[in-house]
Structures are given as structure tokens and as C-alpha cells.
C-alpha positions, 0 to 999 in steps of 0.5 A, a space after each residue: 500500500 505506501 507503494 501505491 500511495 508513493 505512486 499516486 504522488 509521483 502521478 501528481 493526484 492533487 486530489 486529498 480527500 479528508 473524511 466527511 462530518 457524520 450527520 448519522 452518529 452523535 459526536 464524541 461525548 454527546 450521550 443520550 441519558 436513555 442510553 445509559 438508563 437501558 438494561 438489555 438489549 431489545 433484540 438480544 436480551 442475553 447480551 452481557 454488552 452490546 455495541 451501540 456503534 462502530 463506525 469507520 471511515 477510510 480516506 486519503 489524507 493530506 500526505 497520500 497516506 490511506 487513514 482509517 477512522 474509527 468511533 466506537 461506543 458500547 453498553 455495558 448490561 452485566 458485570 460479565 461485560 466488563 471485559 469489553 472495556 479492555 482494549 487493544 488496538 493493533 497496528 504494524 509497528 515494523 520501521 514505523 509503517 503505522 501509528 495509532 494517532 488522536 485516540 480518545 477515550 471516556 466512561 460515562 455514568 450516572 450519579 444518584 442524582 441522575 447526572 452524567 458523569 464522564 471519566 476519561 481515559 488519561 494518555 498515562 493509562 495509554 501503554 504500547 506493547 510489542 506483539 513481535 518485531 513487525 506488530 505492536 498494539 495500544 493498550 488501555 482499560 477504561 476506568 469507572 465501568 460497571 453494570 449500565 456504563 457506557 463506553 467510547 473511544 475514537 482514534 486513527 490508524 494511519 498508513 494502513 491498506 484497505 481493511 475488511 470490515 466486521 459487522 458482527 462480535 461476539 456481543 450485539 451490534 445496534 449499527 456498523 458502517 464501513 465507509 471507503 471515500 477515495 478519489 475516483 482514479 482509486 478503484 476498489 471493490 467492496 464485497 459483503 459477506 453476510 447472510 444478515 440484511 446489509 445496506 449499501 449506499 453510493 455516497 459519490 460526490 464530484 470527483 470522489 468515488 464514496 461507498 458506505 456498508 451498514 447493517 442494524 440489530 446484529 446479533 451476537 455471533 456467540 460459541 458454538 460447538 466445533 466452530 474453526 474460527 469466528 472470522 469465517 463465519 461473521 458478518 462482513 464486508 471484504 474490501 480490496 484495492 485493485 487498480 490506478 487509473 489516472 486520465 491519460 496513463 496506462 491503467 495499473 492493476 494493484 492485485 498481487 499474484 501467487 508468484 509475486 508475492 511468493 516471489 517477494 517472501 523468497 527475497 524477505 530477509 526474515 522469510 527465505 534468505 533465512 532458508 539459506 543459513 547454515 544452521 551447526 549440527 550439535 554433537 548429539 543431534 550427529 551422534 543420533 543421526 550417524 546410528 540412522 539410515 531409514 529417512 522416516 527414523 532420520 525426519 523422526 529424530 530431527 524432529 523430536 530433537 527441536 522440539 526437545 532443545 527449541 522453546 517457543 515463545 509463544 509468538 505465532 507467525 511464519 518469520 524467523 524475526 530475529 534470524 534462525 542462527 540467533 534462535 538456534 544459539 538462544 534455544 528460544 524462538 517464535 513458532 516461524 524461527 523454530 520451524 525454518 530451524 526444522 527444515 534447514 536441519 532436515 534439508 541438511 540430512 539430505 531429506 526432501 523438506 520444504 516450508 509449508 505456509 498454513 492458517 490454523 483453526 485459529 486464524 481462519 480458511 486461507 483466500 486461496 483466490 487472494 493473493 496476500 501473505 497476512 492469509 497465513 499465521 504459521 510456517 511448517 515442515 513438509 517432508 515428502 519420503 518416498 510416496 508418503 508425506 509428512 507434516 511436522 510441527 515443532 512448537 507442538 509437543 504431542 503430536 507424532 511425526 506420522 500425525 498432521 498437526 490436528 490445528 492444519 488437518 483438513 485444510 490447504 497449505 502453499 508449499 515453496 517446493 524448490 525455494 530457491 527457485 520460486 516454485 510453489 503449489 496448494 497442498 489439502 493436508 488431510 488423511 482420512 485413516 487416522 482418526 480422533 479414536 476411542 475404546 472404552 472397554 467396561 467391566 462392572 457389577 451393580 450391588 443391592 445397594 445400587 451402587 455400580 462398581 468396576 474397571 474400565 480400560 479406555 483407549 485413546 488412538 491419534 488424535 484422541 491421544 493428542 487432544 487429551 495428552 495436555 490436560 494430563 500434563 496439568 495433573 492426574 486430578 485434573 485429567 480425571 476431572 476433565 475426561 472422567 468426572 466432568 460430565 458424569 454426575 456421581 462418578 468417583 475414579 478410585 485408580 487411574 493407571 496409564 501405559 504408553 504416556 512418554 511413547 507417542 507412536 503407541 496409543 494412550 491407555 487409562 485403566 480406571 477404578 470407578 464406582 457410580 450410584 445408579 438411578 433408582 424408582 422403587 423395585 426398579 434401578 436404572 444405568 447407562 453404559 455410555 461412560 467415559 468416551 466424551 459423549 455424554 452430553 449432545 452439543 448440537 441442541 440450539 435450533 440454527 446455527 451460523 457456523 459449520 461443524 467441524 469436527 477436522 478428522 474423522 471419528 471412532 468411538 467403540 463401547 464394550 460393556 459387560 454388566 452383572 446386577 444382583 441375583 435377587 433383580 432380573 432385567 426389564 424389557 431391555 434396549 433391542 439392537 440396532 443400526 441407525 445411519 444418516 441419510 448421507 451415510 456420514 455416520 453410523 451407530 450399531 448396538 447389540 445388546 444380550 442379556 444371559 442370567 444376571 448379566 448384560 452384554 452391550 457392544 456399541 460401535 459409532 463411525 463418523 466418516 466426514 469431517 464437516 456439516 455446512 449451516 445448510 446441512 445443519 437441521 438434518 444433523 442435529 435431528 440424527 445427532 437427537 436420535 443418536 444421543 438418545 441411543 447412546 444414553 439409553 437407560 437398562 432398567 433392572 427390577 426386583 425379582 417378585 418373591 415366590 
């Protein structure tokens, strides 16, 4: 973008343009009593906070430096609001290519008598904080808030590109608008992406090319179950500046190519010219490495040798910002340092390693069709052996060589094949065999007192040994709360024994202990044996959604239950066996149930073979997600034998 604005001054534009009074928002500080008198929100009456407006304005200033203006002003309803009136400001700070300039910021209150009383935010509250070496952002937390304050702030981010537009929060929105006002010869393009009634509205005046975005009454875009990433999926408008046209000069196209940009991140000091450092093989790692021939074991070893001798510092990115060789030196680096450390150590043992540029679940679905390095927050390993490939990640320190990491699986990467060369190309980074994988395996007994006692041996395959290997890491008390007790009321865990805990190519066993009172009704008492496989409660009930389900791998979960009640009960009429598929045959559920004498044999095997619902496919879902849980919670009655 300073590229663009240097050229519109070398072609002699005379023609700032500086943001126009807003007749449709109230000036900074003039707040309207009812405001701060309100107590919920009239269209989302959960709201802990609501947004009352966000507007912002993107024009040309006196320098040709592209300005964004931005009025913000919210409603806090409940003390669990609060937390909107902390603040971050984000902003590249790298040789001073943005800046934060004109913030102002207040709180606004009633006194007992019904006054308004106004807090301001002194710059000395203002503080700068440093995200990494190219971003930074401002930071301040409004003072004076409570349950039925209001807050504002205003402020300019200067020397920006031309920003997407967010309608929708995780709070409410009463009104947004994004207005984009640049001289004619600037063309642009303004796309919303919302499914919500959005308006447009062509503010054009002489010479000046205006457009205006707006929406009212957004609901709050709130957590839902196996959601990737909120960006995808709230409302917004996507913005782009795609040429210059300047009468009697050549019309030139601003948008970028894959090759361009790959071309400009071969050439990047903190990107490819690291991938030309020599990294020094330490005496240990060359030990290791001389006793192996086998690539895998080879790519194996390097692999857990950097993620045993490398800390991340918890800064995301696909830089080595302060260079590969001073972060192999220091043993600390961010996530783009450690990673490049990775692939010049493979390359080096002669393996065929490349960067690989991904998004997590976190930062959101990669714009293929867009060609911008800010689609990506992480550069990774990728290893071709043979006909197999490998994706290695060595900030994460669970997830086996042989796994795509779970935070990339079924998503794109841009792989820089020869990198010197420029070469490039899209890889789907999916593999439909490993699965998210569960074995329960149950033996128990129900005694007169109705008290269900046993063992249970629960298996944890790929993904399910990944997902739950952190949480043991806190503490067995916190593993057992989180994967034994946590959804099962009653439940005590009396033994927990764990096998294959340090072998990651080696399934997680938990071998547990337990005794659970059943429910009980008079002459009858009742039991489930859907225990310990996460599936207890069903996540899918709300009635619409915004979002996919995205589960990212495909599932298996297997129960194998043998249950002995007392000789003086006998079984009611039990649970028949069953096959149940959904319509698309994505995923199927069978039971088999037998009863002999005095005890209860229940096998119940559930396979999910897709890894994602759209919103339109979502009513279907979640009526078989109904029938399905039914199923899995299906109470076995048991009653007192009548006395002969």
C-alpha cells in the first residue's frame, strides 16, 4: 500500500480527500441519558454488552497516506461485560509503517442524582506493547465501568491498506458502517459477506468515488460447538484495492499474484534468505543421526530433537524475526524461527523438506483466490519420503511425526517446493485413516445397594491421544476431572493407571477404578453404559446455527460393556439392537445388546466418516445427532425379582 500511495504522488493526484462530518452518529461525548438508563438489549436480551456503534471511515489524507477512522461506543448490561472495556488496538509497528494517532477515550455514568458523569481515559493509562518485531498494539482499560456504563473511544490508524470490515462480535451490534471515500482514479471493490440484511449506499460526490456498508440489530455471533474460527463465519464486508487509473496513463492493476508475492517472501530477509543459513549440527543431534539410515527414523529424530532443545515463545507467525542462527544459539524462538530451524536441519540430512505456509483453526480458511501473505499465521515442515508425506510441527509437543498437526488437518497449505527457485503449489493436508479414536472397554457389577462398581480400560488412538495428552500434563486430578468426572454426575475414579504416556507412536491407555450410584424408582434401578468416551452430553441442541461443524478428522468411538446386577433383580424389557445411519451415510451407530442370567452384554460401535456439516446441512444433523444421543444414553432398567 505506501507503494501505491508513493505512486499516486509521483502521478501528481492533487486530489486529498479528508473524511466527511457524520450527520448519522452523535459526536464524541454527546450521550443520550436513555442510553445509559437501558438494561438489555431489545433484540438480544442475553447480551452481557452490546455495541451501540462502530463506525469507520477510510480516506486519503493530506500526505497520500490511506487513514482509517474509527468511533466506537458500547453498553455495558452485566458485570460479565466488563471485559469489553479492555482494549487493544493493533497496528504494524515494523520501521514505523503505522501509528495509532488522536485516540480518545471516556466512561460515562450516572450519579444518584441522575447526572452524567464522564471519566476519561488519561494518555498515562495509554501503554504500547510489542506483539513481535513487525506488530505492536495500544493498550488501555477504561476506568469507572460497571453494570449500565457506557463506553467510547475514537482514534486513527494511519498508513494502513484497505481493511475488511466486521459487522458482527461476539456481543450485539445496534449499527456498523464501513465507509471507503477515495478519489475516483482509486478503484476498489467492496464485497459483503453476510447472510444478515446489509445496506449499501453510493455516497459519490464530484470527483470522489464514496461507498458506505451498514447493517442494524446484529446479533451476537456467540460459541458454538466445533466452530474453526469466528472470522469465517461473521458478518462482513471484504474490501480490496485493485487498480490506478489516472486520465491519460496506462491503467495499473494493484492485485498481487501467487508468484509475486511468493516471489517477494523468497527475497524477505526474515522469510527465505533465512532458508539459506547454515544452521551447526550439535554433537548429539550427529551422534543420533550417524546410528540412522531409514529417512522416516532420520525426519523422526530431527524432529523430536527441536522440539526437545527449541522453546517457543509463544509468538505465532511464519518469520524467523530475529534470524534462525540467533534462535538456534538462544534455544528460544517464535513458532516461524523454530520451524525454518526444522527444515534447514532436515534439508541438511539430505531429506526432501520444504516450508509449508498454513492458517490454523485459529486464524481462519486461507483466500486461496487472494493473493496476500497476512492469509497465513504459521510456517511448517513438509517432508515428502518416498510416496508418503509428512507434516511436522515443532512448537507442538504431542503430536507424532506420522500425525498432521490436528490445528492444519483438513485444510490447504502453499508449499515453496524448490525455494530457491520460486516454485510453489496448494497442498489439502488431510488423511482420512487416522482418526480422533476411542475404546472404552467396561467391566462392572451393580450391588443391592445400587451402587455400580468396576474397571474400565479406555483407549485413546491419534488424535484422541493428542487432544487429551495436555490436560494430563496439568495433573492426574485434573485429567480425571476433565475426561472422567466432568460430565458424569456421581462418578468417583478410585485408580487411574496409564501405559504408553512418554511413547507417542503407541496409543494412550487409562485403566480406571470407578464406582457410580445408579438411578433408582422403587423395585426398579436404572444405568447407562455410555461412560467415559466424551459423549455424554449432545452439543448440537440450539435450533440454527451460523457456523459449520467441524469436527477436522474423522471419528471412532467403540463401547464394550459387560454388566452383572444382583441375583435377587432380573432385567426389564431391555434396549433391542440396532443400526441407525444418516441419510448421507456420514455416520453410523450399531448396538447389540444380550442379556444371559444376571448379566448384560452391550457392544456399541459409532463411525463418523466426514469431517464437516455446512449451516445448510445443519437441521438434518442435529435431528440424527437427537436420535443418536438418545441411543447412546439409553437407560437398562433392572427390577426386583417378585418373591415366590
Amino acid at each position: 500500500m505506501r507503494k501505491s500511495m508513493a505512486l499516486i504522488a509521483l502521478l501528481g493526484l492533487a486530489l486529498p480527500v479528508l473524511a466527511q462530518k457524520d450527520k448519522d452518529i452523535p459526536a464524541f461525548g454527546t450521550v443520550e441519558k436513555a442510553d445509559l438508563q437501558m438494561k438489555e438489549c431489545d433484540f438480544d436480551k442475553d447480551a452481557e454488552a452490546v455495541v451501540l456503534f462502530d463506525v469507520g471511515e477510510a480516506y486519503l489524507d493530506n500526505m497520500y497516506s490511506l487513514e482509517l477512522v474509527r468511533h466506537i461506543r458500547i453498553k455495558i448490561l452485566k458485570d460479565k461485560g466488563l471485559k469489553s472495556a479492555d482494549i487493544h488496538i493493533p497496528y504494524v509497528s515494523f520501521r514505523g509503517q503505522q501509528n495509532i494517532k488522536g485516540l480518545t477515550a471516556a466512561t460515562y455514568n450516572l450519579d444518584a442524582a441522575g447526572n452524567i458523569v464522564t471519566t476519561k481515559v488519561e494518555k498515562k493509562l495509554v501503554y504500547e506493547k510489542q506483539i513481535d518485531k513487525r506488530v505492536s498494539e495500544q493498550v488501555f482499560t477504561f476506568p469507572e465501568v460497571k453494570a449500565g456504563s457506557i463506553i467510547e473511544y475514537k482514534y486513527t490508524r494511519t498508513n494502513i491498506a484497505l481493511i475488511d470490515w466486521y459487522f458482527q462480535r461476539s456481543i450485539p451490534v445496534k449499527y456498523s458502517r464501513y465507509r471507503i471515500d477515495f478519489p475516483e482514479e482509486l478503484e476498489f471493490t467492496a464485497n459483503p459477506l453476510c447472510v444478515l440484511p446489509v445496506e449499501q449506499k453510493d455516497e459519490s460526490k464530484g470527483r470522489r468515488n464514496v461507498r458506505a456498508i451498514s447493517m442494524k440489530n446484529i446479533p451476537a455471533l456467540r460459541d458454538e460447538a466445533y466452530i474453526t474460527c469466528d472470522d469465517d463465519y461473521l458478518q462482513r464486508v471484504e474490501t480490496r484495492l485493485i487498480a490506478l487509473n489516472f486520465p491519460g496513463v496506462p491503467r495499473r492493476s494493484l492485485i498481487s499474484n501467487w508468484p509475486q508475492v511468493i516471489k517477494a517472501l523468497v527475497e524477505d530477509e526474515d522469510f527465505g534468505i533465512q532458508m539459506k543459513r547454515d544452521i551447526p549440527r550439535t554433537a548429539d543431534l550427529d551422534a543420533s543421526l550417524q546410528k540412522l539410515t531409514d529417512p522416516y527414523q532420520k525426519m523422526v529424530a530431527i524432529h523430536q530433537y527441536v522440539r526437545k532443545n527449541m522453546e517457543w515463545n509463544n509468538l505465532g507467525n511464519i518469520w524467523a524475526l530475529n534470524g534462525v542462527r540467533a534462535a538456534w544459539k538462544d534455544k528460544k524462538g517464535t513458532s516461524g524461527e523454530i520451524n525454518l530451524i526444522l527444515v534447514n536441519l532436515l534439508k541438511d540430512a539430505g531429506l526432501k523438506a520444504s516450508p509449508l505456509l498454513v492458517s490454523t483453526r485459529g486464524n481462519g480458511r486461507v483466500n486461496t483466490s487472494f493473493a496476500d501473505i497476512g492469509n497465513f499465521d504459521k510456517v511448517l515442515a513438509y517432508v515428502t519420503i518416498g510416496e508418503r508425506v509428512y507434516v511436522l510441527d515443532a512448537t507442538e509437543h504431542y503430536t507424532p511425526s506420522s500425525l498432521i498437526p490436528y490445528e492444519v488437518m483438513y485444510s490447504e497449505g502453499l508449499l515453496i517446493e524448490k525455494f530457491d527457485t520460486g516454485q510453489w503449489g496448494w497442498r489439502v493436508l488431510w488423511d482420512e485413516k487416522p482418526h480422533l479414536r476411542e475404546t472404552v472397554i467396561m467391566m462392572s457389577e451393580i450391588n443391592e445397594a445400587g451402587i455400580m462398581k468396576g474397571n474400565a480400560s479406555v483407549t485413546s488412538f491419534d488424535y484422541s491421544r493428542v487432544r487429551r495428552l495436555p490436560t494430563l500434563k496439568q495433573g492426574k486430578d485434573k485429567f480425571i476431572e476433565r475426561y472422567f468426572t466432568e460430565n458424569i454426575p456421581g462418578m468417583k475414579i478410585d485408580s487411574l493407571v496409564l501405559q504408553n504416556e512418554e511413547v507417542d507412536s503407541l496409543p494412550l491407555t487409562q485403566n480406571v477404578g470407578f464406582n457410580l450410584p445408579v438411578n433408582s424408582s422403587g423395585d426398579y434401578k436404572y444405568f447407562s453404559v455410555n461412560l467415559f468416551t466424551g459423549l455424554e452430553k449432545n452439543p448440537f441442541l440450539a435450533d440454527t446455527r451460523f457456523s459449520d461443524v467441524f469436527f477436522g478428522t474423522n471419528q471412532n468411538y467403540q463401547i464394550v460393556a459387560n454388566v452383572t446386577i444382583p441375583e435377587s433383580y432380573e432385567f426389564e424389557a431391555l434396549p433391542k439392537s440396532i443400526r441407525m445411519i444418516m441419510p448421507d451415510t456420514s455416520i453410523s451407530i450399531t448396538r447389540r445388546v444380550n442379556a444371559e442370567k444376571n448379566t448384560l452384554a452391550v457392544r456399541i460401535s459409532l463411525e463418523f466418516s466426514k469431517p464437516y456439516y455446512s449451516p445448510e446441512e445443519y437441521p438434518d444433523f442435529k435431528e440424527f445427532y437427537k436420535q443418536l444421543f438418545a441411543l447412546l444414553n439409553e437407560q437398562y432398567a433392572i427390577r426386583k425379582k417378585a418373591k415366590s
